[in-house]
C-alpha positions in Angstrom: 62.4 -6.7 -26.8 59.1 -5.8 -28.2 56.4 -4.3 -25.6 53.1 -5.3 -26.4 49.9 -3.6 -25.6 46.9 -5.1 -23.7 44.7 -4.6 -26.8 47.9 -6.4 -29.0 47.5 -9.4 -26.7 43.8 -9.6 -26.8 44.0 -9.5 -30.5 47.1 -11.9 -30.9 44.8 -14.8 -29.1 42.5 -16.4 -31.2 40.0 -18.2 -29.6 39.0 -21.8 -30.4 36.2 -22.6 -32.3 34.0 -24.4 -28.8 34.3 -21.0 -26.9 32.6 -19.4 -29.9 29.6 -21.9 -30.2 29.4 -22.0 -26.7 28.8 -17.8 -27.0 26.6 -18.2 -29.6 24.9 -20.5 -28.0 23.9 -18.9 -25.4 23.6 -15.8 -26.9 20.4 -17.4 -28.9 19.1 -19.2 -25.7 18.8 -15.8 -24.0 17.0 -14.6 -27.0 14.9 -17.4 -27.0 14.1 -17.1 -22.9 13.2 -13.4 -23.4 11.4 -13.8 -26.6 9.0 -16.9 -24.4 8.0 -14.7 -21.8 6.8 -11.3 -24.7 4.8 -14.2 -25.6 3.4 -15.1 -22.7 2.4 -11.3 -22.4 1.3 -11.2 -25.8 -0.8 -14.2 -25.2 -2.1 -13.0 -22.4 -3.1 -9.7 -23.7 -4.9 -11.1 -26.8 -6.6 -13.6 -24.3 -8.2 -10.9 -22.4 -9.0 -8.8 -25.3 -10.7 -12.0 -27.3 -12.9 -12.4 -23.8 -13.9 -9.1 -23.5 -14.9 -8.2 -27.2 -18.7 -8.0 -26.4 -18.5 -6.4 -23.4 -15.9 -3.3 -25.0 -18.3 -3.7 -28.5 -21.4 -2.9 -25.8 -20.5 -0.7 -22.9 -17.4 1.1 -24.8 -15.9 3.9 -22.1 -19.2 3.7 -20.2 -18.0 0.9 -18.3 -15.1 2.6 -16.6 -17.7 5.2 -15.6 -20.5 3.4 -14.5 -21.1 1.6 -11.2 -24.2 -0.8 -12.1 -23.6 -4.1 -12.3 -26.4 -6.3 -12.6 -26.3 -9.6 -14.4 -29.8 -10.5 -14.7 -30.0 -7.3 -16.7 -26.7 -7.8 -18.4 -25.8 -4.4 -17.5 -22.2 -3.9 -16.1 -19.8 -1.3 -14.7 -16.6 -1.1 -13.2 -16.7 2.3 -11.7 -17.0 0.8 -8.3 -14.1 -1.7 -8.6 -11.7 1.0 -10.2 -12.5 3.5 -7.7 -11.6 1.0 -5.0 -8.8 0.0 -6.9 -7.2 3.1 -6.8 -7.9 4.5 -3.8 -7.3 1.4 -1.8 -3.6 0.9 -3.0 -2.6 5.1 -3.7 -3.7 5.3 0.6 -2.2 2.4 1.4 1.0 3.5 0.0 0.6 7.1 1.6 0.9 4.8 5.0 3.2 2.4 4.2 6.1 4.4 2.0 7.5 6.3 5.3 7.0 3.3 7.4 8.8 1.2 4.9 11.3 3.8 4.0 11.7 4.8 7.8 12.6 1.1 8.9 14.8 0.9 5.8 17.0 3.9 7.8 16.8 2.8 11.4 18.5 -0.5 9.9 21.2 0.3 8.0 22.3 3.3 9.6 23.1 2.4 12.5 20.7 4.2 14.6 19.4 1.8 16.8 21.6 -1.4 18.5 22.8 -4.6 16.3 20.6 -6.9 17.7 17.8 -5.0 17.4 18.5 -4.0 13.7 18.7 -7.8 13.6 15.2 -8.3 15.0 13.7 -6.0 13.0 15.1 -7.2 9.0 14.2 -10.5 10.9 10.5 -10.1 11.1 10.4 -8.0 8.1 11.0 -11.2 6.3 8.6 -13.3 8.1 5.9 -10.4 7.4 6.7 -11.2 4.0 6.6 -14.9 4.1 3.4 -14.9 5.4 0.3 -16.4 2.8 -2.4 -13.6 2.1 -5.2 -15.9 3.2 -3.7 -15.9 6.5 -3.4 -12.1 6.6 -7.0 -12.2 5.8 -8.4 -14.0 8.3 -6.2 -12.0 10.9 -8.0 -8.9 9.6 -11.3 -10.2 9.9 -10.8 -12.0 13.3 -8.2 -9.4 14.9 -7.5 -6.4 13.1 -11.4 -5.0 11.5 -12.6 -5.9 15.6 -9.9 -3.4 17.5 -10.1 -1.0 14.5 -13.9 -0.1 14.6 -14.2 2.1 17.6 -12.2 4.1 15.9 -13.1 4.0 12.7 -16.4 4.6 14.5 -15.0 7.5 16.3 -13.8 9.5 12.8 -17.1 9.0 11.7 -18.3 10.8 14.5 -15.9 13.4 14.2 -15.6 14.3 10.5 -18.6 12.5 9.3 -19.2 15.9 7.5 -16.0 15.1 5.1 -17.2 12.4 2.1 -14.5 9.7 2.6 -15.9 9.1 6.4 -19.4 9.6 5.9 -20.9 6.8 6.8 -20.5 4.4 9.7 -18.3 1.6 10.2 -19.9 -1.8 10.3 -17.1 -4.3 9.7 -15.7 -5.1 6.3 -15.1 -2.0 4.2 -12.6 0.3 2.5 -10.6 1.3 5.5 -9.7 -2.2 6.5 -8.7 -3.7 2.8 -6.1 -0.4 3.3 -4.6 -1.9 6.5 -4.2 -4.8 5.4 -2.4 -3.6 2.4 -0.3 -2.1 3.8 0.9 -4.5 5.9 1.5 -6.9 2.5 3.5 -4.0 0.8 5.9 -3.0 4.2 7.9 -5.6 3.7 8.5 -4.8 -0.3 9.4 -1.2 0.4 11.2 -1.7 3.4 13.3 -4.6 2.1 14.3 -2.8 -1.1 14.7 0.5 0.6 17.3 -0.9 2.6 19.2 -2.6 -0.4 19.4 0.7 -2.0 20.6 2.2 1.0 23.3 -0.2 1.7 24.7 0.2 -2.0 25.3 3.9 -1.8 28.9 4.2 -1.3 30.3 4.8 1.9 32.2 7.7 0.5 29.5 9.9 0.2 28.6 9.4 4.3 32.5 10.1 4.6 32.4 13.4 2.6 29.0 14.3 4.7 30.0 14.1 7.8 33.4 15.4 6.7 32.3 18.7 5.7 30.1 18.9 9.3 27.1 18.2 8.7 24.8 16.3 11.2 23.8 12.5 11.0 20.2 13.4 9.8 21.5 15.9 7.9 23.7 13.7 5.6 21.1 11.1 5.5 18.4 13.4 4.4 20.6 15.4 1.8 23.5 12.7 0.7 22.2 9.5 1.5 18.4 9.4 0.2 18.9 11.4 -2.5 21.7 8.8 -3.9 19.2 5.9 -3.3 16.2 7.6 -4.4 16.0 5.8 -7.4 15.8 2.3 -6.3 13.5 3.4 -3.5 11.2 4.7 -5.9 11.4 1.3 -7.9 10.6 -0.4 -4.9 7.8 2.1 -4.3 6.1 1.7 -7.5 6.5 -2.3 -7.6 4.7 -2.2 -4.1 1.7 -0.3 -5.5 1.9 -2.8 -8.6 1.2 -5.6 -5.6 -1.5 -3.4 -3.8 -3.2 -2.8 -7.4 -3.3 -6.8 -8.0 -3.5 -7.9 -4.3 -7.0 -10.8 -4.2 -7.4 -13.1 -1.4 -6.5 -10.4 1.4 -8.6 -7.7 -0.1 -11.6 -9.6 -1.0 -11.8 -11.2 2.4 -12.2 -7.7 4.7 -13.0 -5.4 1.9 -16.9 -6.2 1.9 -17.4 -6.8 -1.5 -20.4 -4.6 -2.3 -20.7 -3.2 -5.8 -22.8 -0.3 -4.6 -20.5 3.1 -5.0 -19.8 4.9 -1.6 -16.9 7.6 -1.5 -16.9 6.6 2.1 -13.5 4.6 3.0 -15.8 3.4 6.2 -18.1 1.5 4.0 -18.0 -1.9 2.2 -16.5 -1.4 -1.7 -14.5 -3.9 -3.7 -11.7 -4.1 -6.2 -10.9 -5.6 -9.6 -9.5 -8.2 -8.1 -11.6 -8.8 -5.9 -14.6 -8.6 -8.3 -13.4 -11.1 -10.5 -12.1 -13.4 -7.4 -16.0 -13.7 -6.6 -17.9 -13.7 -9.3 -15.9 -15.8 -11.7 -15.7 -18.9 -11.1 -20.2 -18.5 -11.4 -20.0 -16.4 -14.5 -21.2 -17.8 -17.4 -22.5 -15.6 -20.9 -22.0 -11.8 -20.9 -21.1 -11.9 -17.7 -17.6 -13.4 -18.6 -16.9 -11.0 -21.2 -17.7 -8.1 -19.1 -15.0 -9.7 -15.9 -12.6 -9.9 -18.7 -13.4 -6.4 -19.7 -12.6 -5.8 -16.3 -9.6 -7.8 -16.1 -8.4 -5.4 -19.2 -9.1 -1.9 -17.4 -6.5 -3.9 -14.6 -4.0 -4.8 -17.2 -4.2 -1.2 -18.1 -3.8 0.4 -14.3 -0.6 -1.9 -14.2 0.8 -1.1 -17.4 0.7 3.2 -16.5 1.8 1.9 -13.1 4.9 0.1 -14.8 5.5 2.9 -17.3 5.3 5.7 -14.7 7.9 3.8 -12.4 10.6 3.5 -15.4 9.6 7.1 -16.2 10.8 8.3 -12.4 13.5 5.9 -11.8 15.2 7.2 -15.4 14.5 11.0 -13.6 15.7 10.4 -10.7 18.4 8.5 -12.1 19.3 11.0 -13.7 19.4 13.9 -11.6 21.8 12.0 -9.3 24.0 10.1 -11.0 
């Protein structure tokens, strides 16, 4: 009796001629799909670009490093809105990456009891269910209130340092921070934990069998296996941060005047183009989609760089 191979049988059944449209078929339709949304970025992108042509044709790179923006005079910088940009979502992950990443541990490793693990992923996905407006208002009502004597009290105490050098009266830098980092918690922490639960239980095995400590296999086994998905997560949160309105521009103060101080009022891209456009009208417009651009920008290094680290990282593990 002949003794046929898998790869004889495979080749031995011929498939009918339905299961082969029905491939093809859907082999176009995800082309089609994925071709519609480069498109829509495409179409985007040359949106943007067409509104800002007279403002790019008239400030060129000064507008990135210019903070005046008066539209009477139909003179326009960004300066202000990029610094706060950047600074507001690069601090607010420095806070919120070991909180997040923290949490992520205490949950899946077993470190605390099961029904508090349970409370905790719990209200880590109401945090994230919750609408920025409402987030906003708690900031302005709760949060900016129990936060100024101390934000008054760093003043006081290294006032002589730049970022604190002026004094805290209400809506400013500090806050918008806060508050962004309570929007981006839930992101790291809830893909922090996914990565965590997918490295295999093998590794913890062989860590623990070779004598090392709990912290010590989940500092030197377990994070490094998952680094590259936290890192994903990491980056995607400051993507939010970067593009975060509603919260921002409600607590952030929205003053176009520059101040390295995080204790004074500042704004944001988004923010910026939240207030002001909807009562633009002539060069104005172009330069808020000139603005809109340098954001598209900030995003797209954001994007790059996280593929960039998660390919490393991926990498060196593996």
């Amino acid at each position: 009796m002949p003794v046929f191979e898998p790869n004889d049988l495979f080749a031995l059944r011929r498939r009918p001629p339905q299961e082969k449209l029905v491939d093809q078929g859907f082999r176009q339709l995800s082309i089609a799909l994925a071709s519609i949304v480069g498109l829509v970025l495409v179409g985007i992108l040359l949106t943007v670009l067409t509104g800002a042509h007279q403002a790019i044709g008239a400030f060129g790179l000064r507008f990135i490093t210019t903070s005046d923006w008066d539209p009477i005079g139909n003179q326009y910088g960004a300066f202000t809105a990029i610094y706060g940009t950047i600074v507001t979502s690069i601090l607010a992950l420095v806070i919120a990456v070991p909180l997040g990443v923290g949490t992520a541990i205490f949950i899946t490793e077993n470190l605390i009891p099961l029904w508090l693990r349970q409370a905790l992923g719990l209200m880590v996905e109401l945090l994230a269910a919750i609408p920025s407006v409402v987030l906003g208002l708690w900031a302005i009502f709760v949060m900016e209130p129990f936060l100024r004597p101390l934000l008054e009290a760093l003043h006081v105490l290294l006032g002589w340092i730049p970022l604190f050098s002026t004094t805290a009266q209400g809506p400013g830098v500090a806050p918008a921070i806060l508050i962004l980092v309570v929007m981006i918690l839930p992101i790291i922490t809830a893909i922090s934990r996914d990565s965590l639960q997918q490295v295999p239980p093998e590794l913890r095995q062989a860590a623990y069998g070779v004598g090392t400590t709990r912290w010590g296999a989940i500092l030197r086994v377990i994070l490094p296996a998952a680094v590259s998905g936290i890192t994903g997560g990491v980056m995607l949160a400051l993507g939010r941060a970067m593009g975060e309105t509603m919260a921002v521009t409600m607590i952030i103060g929205n003053s176009n005047n520059f101040s390295w101080s995080l204790l004074a009022p500042g704004n944001t891209i988004s923010s910026m183009l939240a207030n002001q456009f909807g009562e633009a009208d002539g060069f104005q417009v172009s330069a808020l989609m000139y603005a809109a651009l340098v954001l598209m920008v900030l995003t797209l290094v954001v994007n790059i760089l996280a593929q960039w680290i998660v390919r490393r990282w991926s990498l060196k593990y593996s």
